[in-house]
N, C-alpha and C positions, 0 to 999 in steps of 0.2 A: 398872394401867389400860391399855385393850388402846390403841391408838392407827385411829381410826376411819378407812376409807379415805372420798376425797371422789367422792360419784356423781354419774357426769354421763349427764343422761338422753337413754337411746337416739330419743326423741319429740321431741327438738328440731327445730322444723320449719322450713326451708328455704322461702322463698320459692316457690319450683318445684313445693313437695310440696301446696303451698293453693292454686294459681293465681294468685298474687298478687293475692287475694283473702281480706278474714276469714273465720271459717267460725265458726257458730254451733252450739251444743248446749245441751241439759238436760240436768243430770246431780245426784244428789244429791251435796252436800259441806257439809263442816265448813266456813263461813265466817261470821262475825262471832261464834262463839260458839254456834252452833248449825247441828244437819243438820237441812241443808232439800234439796229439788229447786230449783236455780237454773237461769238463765238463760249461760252463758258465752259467752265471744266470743275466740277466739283469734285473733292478729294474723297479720301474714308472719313478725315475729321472734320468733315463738314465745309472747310476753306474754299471759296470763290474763286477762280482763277479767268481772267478775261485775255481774248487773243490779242496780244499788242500788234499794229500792222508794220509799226517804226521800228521794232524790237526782233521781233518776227518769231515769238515764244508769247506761250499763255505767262502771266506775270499775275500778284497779287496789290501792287501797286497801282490801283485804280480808281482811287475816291472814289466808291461806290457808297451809296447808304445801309444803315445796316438793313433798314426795309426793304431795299430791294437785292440787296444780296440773301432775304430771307423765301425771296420771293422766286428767286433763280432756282434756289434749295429744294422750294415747294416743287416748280414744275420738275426740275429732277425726280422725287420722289413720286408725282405723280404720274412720268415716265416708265419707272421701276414699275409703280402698279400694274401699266398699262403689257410692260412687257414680261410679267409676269404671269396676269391673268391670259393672254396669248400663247406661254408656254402650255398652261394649265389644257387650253381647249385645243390643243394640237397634238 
């Protein structure tokens, strides 16, 4: 058995990198048991939060994988890019 290395995701987002501000997406993912398009909400320290529809609040409680809660992260930050470089040419 090979011995697994532990990853640490390059989308850990820094305060600095959100405006110290959440930052909201859709995105489809595996949570609760099924893919759906949900509601995410990423915090300053990086924590995933998913819209519950039963709860009717974003919650942390959502078996997600760490893979695709790395992956939420990403398109977040590659939102920020996006709405950054649009500040820049405006």
């Amino acid at each position: 058995m090979k011995n697994k290395k532990t990853f640490e995701s390059p989308y850990f987002l820094e305060p600095t990198d959100i405006d110290g501000t959440e930052d909201r997406i859709q995105a489809k993912a595996k949570v609760w048991g099924s893919m759906e398009v949900y509601d995410f909400i990423v915090d300053t320290t990086g924590t995933v939060y998913v819209y519950d529809d039963t709860a009717n609040y974003h919650t942390t409680c959502h078996s997600m994988s760490a893979k695709s809660q790395n992956r939420i992260r990403a398109l977040v930050v590659n939102k920020q890019k996006l709405r950054k470089k649009d500040d820049c040419t405006s």
